[in-house]
C-alpha positions in Angstrom: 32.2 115.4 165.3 33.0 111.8 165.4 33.6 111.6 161.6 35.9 115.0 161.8 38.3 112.7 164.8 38.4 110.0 161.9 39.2 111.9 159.0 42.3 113.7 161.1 43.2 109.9 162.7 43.4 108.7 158.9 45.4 111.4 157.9 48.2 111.2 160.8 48.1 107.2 159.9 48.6 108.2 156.0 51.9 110.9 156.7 53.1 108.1 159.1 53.3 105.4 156.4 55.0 107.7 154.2 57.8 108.8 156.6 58.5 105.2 157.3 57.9 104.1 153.6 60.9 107.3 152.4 63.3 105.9 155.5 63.1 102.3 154.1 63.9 103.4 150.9 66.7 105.2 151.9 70.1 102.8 151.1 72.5 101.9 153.2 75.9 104.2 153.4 79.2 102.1 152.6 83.0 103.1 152.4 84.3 103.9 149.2 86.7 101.5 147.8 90.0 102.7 148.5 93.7 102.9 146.1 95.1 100.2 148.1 91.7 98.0 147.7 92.3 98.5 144.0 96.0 97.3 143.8 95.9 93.6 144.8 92.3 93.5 141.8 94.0 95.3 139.2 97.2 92.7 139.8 95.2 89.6 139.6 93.0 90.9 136.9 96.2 91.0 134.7 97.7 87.5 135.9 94.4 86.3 134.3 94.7 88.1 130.9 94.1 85.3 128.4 95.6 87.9 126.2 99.3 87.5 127.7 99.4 83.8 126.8 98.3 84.1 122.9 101.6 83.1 120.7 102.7 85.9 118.7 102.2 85.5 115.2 104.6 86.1 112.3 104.6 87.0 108.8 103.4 90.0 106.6 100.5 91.8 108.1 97.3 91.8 106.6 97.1 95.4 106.3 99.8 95.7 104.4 98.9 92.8 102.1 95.5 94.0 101.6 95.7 97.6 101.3 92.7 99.4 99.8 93.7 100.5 96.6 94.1 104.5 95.5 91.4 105.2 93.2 93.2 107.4 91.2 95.6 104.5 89.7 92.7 103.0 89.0 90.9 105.1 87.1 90.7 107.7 84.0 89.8 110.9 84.5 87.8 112.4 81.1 87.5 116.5 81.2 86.0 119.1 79.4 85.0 122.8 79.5 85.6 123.1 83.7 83.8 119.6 84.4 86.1 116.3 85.3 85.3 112.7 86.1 86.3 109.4 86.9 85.4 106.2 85.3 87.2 102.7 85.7 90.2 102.0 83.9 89.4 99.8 80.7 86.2 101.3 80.6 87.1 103.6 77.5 86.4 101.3 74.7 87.3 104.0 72.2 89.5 106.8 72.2 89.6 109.3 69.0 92.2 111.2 68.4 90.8 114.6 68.4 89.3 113.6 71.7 92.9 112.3 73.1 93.2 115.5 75.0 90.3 114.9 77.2 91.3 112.2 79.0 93.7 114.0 81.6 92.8 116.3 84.7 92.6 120.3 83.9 93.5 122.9 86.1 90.8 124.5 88.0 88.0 121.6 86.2 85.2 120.6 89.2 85.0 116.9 90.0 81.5 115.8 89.4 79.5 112.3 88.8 79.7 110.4 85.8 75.6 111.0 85.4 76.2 114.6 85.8 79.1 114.5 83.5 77.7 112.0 80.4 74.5 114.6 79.9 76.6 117.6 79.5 78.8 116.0 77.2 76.4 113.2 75.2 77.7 115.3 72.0 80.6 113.9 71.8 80.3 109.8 74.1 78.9 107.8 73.8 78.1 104.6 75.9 78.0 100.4 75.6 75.8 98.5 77.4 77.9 95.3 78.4 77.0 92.5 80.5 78.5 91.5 83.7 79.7 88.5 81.4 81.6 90.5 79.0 82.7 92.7 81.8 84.7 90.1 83.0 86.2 88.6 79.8 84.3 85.9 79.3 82.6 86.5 76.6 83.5 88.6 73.3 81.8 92.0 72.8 78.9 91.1 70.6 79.8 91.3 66.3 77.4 94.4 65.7 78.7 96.2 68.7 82.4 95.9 67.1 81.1 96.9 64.1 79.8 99.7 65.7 82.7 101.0 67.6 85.0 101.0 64.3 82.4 103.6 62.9 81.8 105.5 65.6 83.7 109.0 65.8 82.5 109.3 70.1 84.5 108.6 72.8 82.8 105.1 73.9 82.0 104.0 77.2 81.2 100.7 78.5 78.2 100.9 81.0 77.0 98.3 83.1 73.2 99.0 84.2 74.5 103.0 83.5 77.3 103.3 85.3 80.9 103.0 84.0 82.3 99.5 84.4 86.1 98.1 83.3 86.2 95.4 80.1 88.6 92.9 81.2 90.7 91.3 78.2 88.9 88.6 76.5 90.1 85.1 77.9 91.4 82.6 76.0 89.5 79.2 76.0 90.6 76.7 78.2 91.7 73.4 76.3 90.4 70.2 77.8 93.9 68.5 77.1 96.7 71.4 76.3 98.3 69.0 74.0 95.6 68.3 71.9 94.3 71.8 69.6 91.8 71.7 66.9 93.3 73.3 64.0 89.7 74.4 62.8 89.5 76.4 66.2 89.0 79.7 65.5 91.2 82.2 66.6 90.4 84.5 69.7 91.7 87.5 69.1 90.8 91.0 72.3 88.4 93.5 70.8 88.3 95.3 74.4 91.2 97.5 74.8 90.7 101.4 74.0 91.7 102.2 70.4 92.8 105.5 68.9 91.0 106.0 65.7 91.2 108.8 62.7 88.2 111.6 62.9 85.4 109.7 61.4 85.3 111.6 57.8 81.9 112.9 57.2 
């Protein structure tokens, strides 16, 4: 009997501690801020713009300067039998004549990735591993490579770790005193730029 009074007593004691638990927790009600609260803020937050007291600045903007260039100019587009790409310009090292055709966009060809492109036309490019050094004209494509390109009867190429890559002109070496030349020098002379060539005769 007793321990039925105190299991009821305990239970009254419990709901009573979570009535007055769920009222403290309740938060206190406050006014919304009103439109003419907000006025006399928003004026003083713009007094104190730090951005109203920056000089304005003059001259060409950057955006204009630096403009993204459109990859188009900047590249040639090879084509053949429905398929198209883009590679770099001064990346063809070699242009054959019967081949001359091929290097323009044809109505209705698909645009797909050099990869894609080179294996379904190997038969007729082919590509030149250069370095980045080369790449950049600082040093001449290498004797066997020339040699190579005279006899080849392919569109060439230049690849840098496989992917097409523009040969700059070769640079001339810089002179310690421009006054003063060695006549045994020997001559530089840009091996680089695409070439037309005859067929190659079989």
């Amino acid at each position: 009997m007793i321990t039925t009074r105190l299991q009821k007593w305990a239970g009254v004691a419990v709901m009573a501690g979570m009535v007055a638990g769920s009222h403290a927790e309740t938060p206190p009600m406050q006014d919304a801020t009103t439109h003419e609260q907000l006025i006399p803020k928003l004026r003083q937050a713009q007094q104190s713009d730090p951005m109203k007291n920056m000089p304005v600045v003059t001259g060409a903007d950057p955006a204009d300067v630096y403009k993204p260039k459109d990859l188009l100019s900047e590249s040639d587009i090879i084509s053949f039998q429905g398929m198209a790409t883009l590679v770099p310009k001064r990346a063809i090292l070699l242009i054959p004549k019967n081949y001359q055709d091929r290097i323009a966009m044809r109505p209705g060809a698909k645009i797909v990735g050099w990869a894609d492109f080179f294996v379904a036309n190997r038969g007729w490019i082919t590509t030149v591993e250069v370095s980045r050094t080369q790449a950049e004209g600082n040093l001449a494509l290498a004797d066997d490579t020339r040699k190579n390109l005279s006899e080849c009867g392919n569109l060439v190429v230049a690849t840098y770790m496989g992917g097409p890559i523009s040969v700059l002109p070769l640079k001339e070496p810089k002179d310690p005193d421009p006054k003063v030349k060695d006549p045994k020098a020997p001559k530089t002379t840009n091996p680089n730029p695409p070439v037309t060539t005859e067929p190659a005769k079989p």
